[in-house]
matplotlib code that plots the C-alpha trace (Angstrom):
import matplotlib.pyplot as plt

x = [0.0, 2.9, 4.3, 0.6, 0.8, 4.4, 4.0, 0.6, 2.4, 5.0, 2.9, 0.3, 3.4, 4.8, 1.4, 1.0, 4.6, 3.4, 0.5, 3.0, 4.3, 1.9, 0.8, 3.5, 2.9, 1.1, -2.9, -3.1, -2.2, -5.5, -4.5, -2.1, -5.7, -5.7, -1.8, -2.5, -5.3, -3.2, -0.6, -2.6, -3.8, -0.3, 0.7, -2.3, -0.6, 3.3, 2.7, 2.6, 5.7, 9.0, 10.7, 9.7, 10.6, 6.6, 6.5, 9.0, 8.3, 4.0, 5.9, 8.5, 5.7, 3.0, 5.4, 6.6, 2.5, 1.7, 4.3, 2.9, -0.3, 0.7, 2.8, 0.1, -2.6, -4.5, -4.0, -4.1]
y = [0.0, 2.4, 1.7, 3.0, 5.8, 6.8, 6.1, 8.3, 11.2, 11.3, 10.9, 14.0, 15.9, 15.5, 16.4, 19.7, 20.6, 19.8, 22.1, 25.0, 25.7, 27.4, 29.1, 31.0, 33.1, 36.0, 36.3, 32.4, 32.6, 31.2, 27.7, 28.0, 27.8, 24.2, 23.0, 24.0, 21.7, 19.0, 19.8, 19.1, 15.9, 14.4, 15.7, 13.7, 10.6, 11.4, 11.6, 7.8, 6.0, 5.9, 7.7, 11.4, 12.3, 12.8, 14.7, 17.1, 17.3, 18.6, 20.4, 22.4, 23.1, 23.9, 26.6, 28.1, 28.2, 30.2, 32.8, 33.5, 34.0, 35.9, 38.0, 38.3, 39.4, 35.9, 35.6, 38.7]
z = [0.0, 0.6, -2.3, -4.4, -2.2, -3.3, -6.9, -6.7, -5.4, -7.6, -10.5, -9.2, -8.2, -12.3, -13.2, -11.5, -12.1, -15.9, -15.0, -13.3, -16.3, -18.2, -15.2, -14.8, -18.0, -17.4, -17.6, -16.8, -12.9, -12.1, -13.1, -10.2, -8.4, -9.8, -9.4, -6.0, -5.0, -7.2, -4.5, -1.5, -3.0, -3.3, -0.3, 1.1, -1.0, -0.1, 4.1, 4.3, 2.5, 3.9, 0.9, 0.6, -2.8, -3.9, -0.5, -1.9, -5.1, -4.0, -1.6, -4.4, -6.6, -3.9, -2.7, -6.4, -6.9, -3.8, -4.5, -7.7, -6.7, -3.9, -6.5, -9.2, -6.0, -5.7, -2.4, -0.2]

ax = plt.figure().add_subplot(projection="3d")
ax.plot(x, y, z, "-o")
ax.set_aspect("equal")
plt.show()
């Protein structure tokens, strides 16, 4: 089961960093909205295995999304 969990958060940590990208051109900042929830969710998934590379990967890109929102005014 920790093994599902680990490969899960990886994968939804690839996928939001996928998703990061075009979010940080200008005038598309609300999609950071999205990679953020994506975030949470493998978070959620990276807590429980023994390795913590999907941990810190969620973790990289949650943080790299909330300071551009914070930047661009979405979160005040």
């Amino acid at each position: 089961m920790k093994t599902i969990c680990q490969i899960l958060s990886v994968l939804i940590g690839l996928f939001s960093a996928l998703c990061l990208v075009p979010s940080l051109i200008p005038l598309l900042g609300a999609l950071n909205w999205l990679v953020l929830v994506f975030c949470l969710v493998g978070i959620i998934f990276g807590v429980f295995p023994e390795r913590k590379i999907g941990l810190t990967i969620n973790i990289a890109v949650g943080v790299v999304a909330l300071v551009r929102l914070i930047m661009g005014s979405g979160v005040v």
